[in-house]
C-alpha positions in Angstrom: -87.1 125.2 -253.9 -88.6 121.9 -253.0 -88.4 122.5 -249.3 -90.0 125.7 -249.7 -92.6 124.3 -251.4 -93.4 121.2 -248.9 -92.9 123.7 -245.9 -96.0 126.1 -247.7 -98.0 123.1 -248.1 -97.6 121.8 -244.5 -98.6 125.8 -243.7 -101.9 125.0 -245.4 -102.5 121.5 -244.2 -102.3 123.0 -240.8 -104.6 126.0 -241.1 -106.5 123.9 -243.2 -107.1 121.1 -240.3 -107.2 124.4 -237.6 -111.1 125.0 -239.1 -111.9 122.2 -237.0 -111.4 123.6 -233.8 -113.7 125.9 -234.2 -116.8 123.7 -234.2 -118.2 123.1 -230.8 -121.3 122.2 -229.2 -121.9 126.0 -228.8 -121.3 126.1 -232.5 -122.2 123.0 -234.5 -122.3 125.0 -237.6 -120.9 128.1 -239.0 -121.2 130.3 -242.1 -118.1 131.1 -244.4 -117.5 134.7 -243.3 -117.7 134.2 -239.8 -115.4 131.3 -240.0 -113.3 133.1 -242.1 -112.9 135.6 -239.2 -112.5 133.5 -236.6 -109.5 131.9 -238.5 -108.0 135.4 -239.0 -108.0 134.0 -243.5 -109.7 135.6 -246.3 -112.9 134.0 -247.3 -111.5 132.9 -250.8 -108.9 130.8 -248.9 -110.9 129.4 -246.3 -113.7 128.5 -249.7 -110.8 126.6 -251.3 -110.1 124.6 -247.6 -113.8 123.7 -246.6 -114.2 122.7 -250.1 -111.0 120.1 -250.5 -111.9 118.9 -246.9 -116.1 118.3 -248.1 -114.3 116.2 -250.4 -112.8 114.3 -248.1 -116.1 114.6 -245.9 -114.6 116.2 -242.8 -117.1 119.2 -243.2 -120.3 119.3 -244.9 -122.5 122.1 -246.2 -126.5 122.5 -245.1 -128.7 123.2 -248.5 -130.8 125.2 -246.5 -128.6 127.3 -244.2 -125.3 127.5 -246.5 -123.7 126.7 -243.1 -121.3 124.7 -242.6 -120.5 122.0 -240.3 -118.5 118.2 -239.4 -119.1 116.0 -241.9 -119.7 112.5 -241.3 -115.8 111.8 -242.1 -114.8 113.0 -238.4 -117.3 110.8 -236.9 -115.6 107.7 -238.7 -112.1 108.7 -238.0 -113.3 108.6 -234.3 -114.4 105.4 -234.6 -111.6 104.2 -236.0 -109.4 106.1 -232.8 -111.4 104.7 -230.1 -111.0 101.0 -231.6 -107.6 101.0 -231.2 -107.2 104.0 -228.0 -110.3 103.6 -226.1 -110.2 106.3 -224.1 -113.9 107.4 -223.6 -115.2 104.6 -221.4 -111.8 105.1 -219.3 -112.3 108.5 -219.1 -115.5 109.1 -217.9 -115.3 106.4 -215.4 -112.7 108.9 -214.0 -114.2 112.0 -214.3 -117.8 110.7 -212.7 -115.4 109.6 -209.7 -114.1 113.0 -209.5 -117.1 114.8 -209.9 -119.0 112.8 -207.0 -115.3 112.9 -204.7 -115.0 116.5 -204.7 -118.5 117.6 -205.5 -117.0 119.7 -208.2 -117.2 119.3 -212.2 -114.5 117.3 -214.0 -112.6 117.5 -217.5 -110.5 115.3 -219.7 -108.3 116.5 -222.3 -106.3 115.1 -224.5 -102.8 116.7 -226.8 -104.3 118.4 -230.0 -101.7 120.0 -231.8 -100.5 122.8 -229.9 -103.7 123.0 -227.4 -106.0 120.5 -225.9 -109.2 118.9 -226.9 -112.1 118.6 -224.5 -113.2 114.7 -225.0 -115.3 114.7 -221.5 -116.6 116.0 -218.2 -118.8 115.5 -215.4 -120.3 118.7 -214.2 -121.0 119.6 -210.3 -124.6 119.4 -209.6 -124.0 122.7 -207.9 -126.3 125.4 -209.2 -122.7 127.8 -209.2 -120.5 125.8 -211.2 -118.0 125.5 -214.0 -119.4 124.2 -217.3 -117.5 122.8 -220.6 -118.6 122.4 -223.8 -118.2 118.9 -225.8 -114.9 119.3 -228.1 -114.0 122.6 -226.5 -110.3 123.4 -227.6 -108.5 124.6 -224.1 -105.3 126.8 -224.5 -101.9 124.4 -223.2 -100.7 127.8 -221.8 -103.3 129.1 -219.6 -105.1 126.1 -218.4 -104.2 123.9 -215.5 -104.2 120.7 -217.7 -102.1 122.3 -220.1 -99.6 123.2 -217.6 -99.7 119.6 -216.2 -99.2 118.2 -219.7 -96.2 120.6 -220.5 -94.7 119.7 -216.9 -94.4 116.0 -218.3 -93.9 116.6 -222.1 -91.0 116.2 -224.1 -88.3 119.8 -224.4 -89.2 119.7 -228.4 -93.2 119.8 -227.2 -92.3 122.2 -224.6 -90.5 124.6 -227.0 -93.1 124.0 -229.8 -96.0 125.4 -227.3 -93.7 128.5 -226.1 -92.5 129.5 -229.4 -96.3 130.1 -230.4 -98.3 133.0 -230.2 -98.9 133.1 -226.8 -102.6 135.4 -225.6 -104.1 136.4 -222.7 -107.0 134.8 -221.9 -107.3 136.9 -218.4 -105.4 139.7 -216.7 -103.8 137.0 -215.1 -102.5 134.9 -218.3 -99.0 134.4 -217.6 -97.3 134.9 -221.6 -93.6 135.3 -221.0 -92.2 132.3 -221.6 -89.5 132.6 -218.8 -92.5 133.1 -216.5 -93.8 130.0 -217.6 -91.2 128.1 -217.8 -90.6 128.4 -214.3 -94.9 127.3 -213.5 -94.2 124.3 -215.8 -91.2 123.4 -213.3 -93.0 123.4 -210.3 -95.7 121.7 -211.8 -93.4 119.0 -212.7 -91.8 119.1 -209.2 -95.5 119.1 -207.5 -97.1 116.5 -210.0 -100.0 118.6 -210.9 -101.0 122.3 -211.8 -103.0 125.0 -210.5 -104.7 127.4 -213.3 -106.1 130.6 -210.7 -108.5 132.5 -212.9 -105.5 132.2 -215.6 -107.9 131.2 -218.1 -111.4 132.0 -216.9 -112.3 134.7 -214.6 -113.3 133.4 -211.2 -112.6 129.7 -212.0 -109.9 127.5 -210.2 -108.3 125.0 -211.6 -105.8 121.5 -210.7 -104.8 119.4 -213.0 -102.6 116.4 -213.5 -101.5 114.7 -216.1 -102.5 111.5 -218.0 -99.4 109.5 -219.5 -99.0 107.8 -222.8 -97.5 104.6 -223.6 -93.7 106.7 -224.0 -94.1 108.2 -220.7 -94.9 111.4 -221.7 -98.0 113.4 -221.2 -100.9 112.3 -223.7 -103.5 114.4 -222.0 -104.5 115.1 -218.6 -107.6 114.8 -215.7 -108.9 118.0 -214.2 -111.1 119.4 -211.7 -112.2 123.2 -212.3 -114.8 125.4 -209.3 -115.3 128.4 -208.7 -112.6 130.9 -207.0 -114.7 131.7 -204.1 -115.5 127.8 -202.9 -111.5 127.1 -202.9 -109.8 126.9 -200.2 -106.9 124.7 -198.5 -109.5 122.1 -197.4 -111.2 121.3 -200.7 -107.7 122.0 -202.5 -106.3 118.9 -200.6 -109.5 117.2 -201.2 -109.0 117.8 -205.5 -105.4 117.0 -205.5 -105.7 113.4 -203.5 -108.7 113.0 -205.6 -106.7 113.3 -208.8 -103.7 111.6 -208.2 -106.2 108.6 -207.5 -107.4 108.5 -210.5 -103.7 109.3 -212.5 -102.4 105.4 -212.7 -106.0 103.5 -213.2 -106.7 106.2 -216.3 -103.1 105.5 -217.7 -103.1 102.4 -217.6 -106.7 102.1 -219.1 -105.5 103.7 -222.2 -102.6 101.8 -222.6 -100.0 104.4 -221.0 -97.0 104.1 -218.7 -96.6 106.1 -215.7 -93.0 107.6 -214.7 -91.1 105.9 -212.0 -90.9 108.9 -209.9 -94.2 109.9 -210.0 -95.2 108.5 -207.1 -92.7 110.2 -205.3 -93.8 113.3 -206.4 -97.6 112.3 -205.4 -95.7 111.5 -201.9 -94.1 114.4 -201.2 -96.9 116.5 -202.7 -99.6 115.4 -200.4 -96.8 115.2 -197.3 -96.5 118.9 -197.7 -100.4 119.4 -197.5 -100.6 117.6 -194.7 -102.5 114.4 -196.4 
C-alpha cells in the first residue's frame, strides 16, 4: 500500500507543477475555470493545487481580478538556477549570432519535463517571420529541437517521451512512435533536426542540440522561417550557422560535447556541399 500511495502523490506533484506551463507571456494570468480546462482537472482539484503552491509562493492571486498568476517564488528559484547554470547570457549571445548569420529568428530551449521550455530568442527583423513567446512550452515530439534533444538523450528519456500521449500539432505531426523513432535516428546520424511544418503550419525548422555536463542533450539551439523562404541555399546557411554555435554554447554552460560529434558535423556539411 505504501507504494500506491507515494506513486498517487508523485501523480499530483506532477499535475500539480504542470499548472505552470501554462503561464506565458501571452498569458501572464489566468482565472480558475479556464485553467481548470486547460489542464483537462476539475476546478475543486486544481483550487486545492494553486492554493498549496500560493503557499509556497509559486502562484499568486490578484485582489482585483481573482486571476491568477507566478508568484514571486518562481522568480527566486530562477535566481538561484542561473547562479549556479548561467545559461541566459550564454544563450543569447548565441541566438543574436544566429539571428544576424541567417537573417532568420532564433530559439533556445532547454529539457522541462517531458517538453521544452522556451528561455530565449532573437527574432528576424523580417516583417514575415516566426515569433516565440517568453516561457513558451514547445512539444519534444513535433519540434525540431525536440527531435535534436531526443537524438542525443538517454534510451530511458527517449522511452519516457514516446510512451506519452503523443498529439498532432499539424496534419503533418508524426505520432507513431516507430515513425519517430526512425526521425530521432537520422537526426542523431545527421547531428541536427528538421521540424517541416510538423509543429506550426508554414514554419521550418533545424535544430541541434545543446549538451550537458553527462553528454547528453540539456536543451538545444534553433533557427525557425517561414516554409516559403527555405530552400537548399539558406538550409546550408542554418545548419553551418548552428553547429558554430553548438561547442561555444556547451561549454558556456558547463556541458561536454560527444566525441563523435564533430564527425557528424563533418560529414553532415560534406554531404551539403559545405
Amino acid at each position: 500500500m505504501v507504494p500506491e500511495k507515494g506513486s498517487k502523490m508523485s501523480s499530483t506533484v506532477t499535475k500539480a507543477l504542470a499548472l505552470l506551463d501554462h503561464f506565458s507571456e501571452d498569458d501572464p494570468e489566468i482565472g480558475l475555470s479556464d485553467l481548470a480546462r486547460r489542464a483537462g482537472l476539475d476546478k475543486a482539484t486544481v483550487h486545492r493545487m494553486l492554493n498549496a503552491m500560493a503557499d509556497s509562493g509559486l502562484v499568486e492571486q490578484t485582489s482585483s481580478t481573482k486571476l491568477y498568476r507566478l508568484g514571486a517564488g518562481v522568480l527566486r528559484l530562477a535566481r538561484v538556477r542561473e547562479t549556479v547554470f548561467p545559461v541566459t547570457a550564454v544563450f543569447q549571445a548565441a541566438l543574436d549570432r544566429l539571428s544576424t548569420a541567417t537573417g532568420e529568428t532564433a530559439h533556445a530551449s532547454l529539457i522541462s519535463g517531458r517538453a521544452l521550455a522556451t528561455i530565449g530568442f532573437s527574432e528576424s527583423n523580417r516583417s514575415n517571420r516566426v515569433s516565440l513567446v517568453a516561457g513558451e512550452i514547445l512539444p519534444i515530439h513535433s519540434t525540431a529541437s525536440g527531435l535534436s534533444v531526443l537524438a542525443f538523450s538517454s534510451k530511458d528519456f527517449v522511452n519516457k517521451v514516446l510512451a506519452s500521449p503523443l498529439s498532432a500539432k499539424t496534419k503533418a505531426t508524426v505520432t507513431d512512435s516507430d515513425a519517430l523513432q526512425t526521425s530521432i535516428a537520422k537526426a542523431s546520424d545527421n547531428g541536427f533536426a528538421i521540424a517541416d511544418q510538423t509543429n506550426e503550419e508554414e514554419v521550418y525548422g533545424i535544430a541541434v542540440p545543446v549538451f550537458g555536463s553527462d553528454g547528453f542533450a540539456c536543451g538545444a539551439l534553433a533557427v525557425a522561417t517561414p516554409i516559403h523562404r527555405m530552400n537548399d541555399t539558406l538550409r546550408g546557411q542554418i545548419v553551418q550557422s548552428l553547429f558554430d554555435e553548438v561547442a561555444n554554447t556547451t561549454f558556456g554552460i558547463g556541458g561536454r560535447v560527444p566525441t563523435d560529434f564533430s564527425t557528424k558535423i563533418e560529414k553532415s556539411l560534406s554531404k551539403m556541399g559545405l
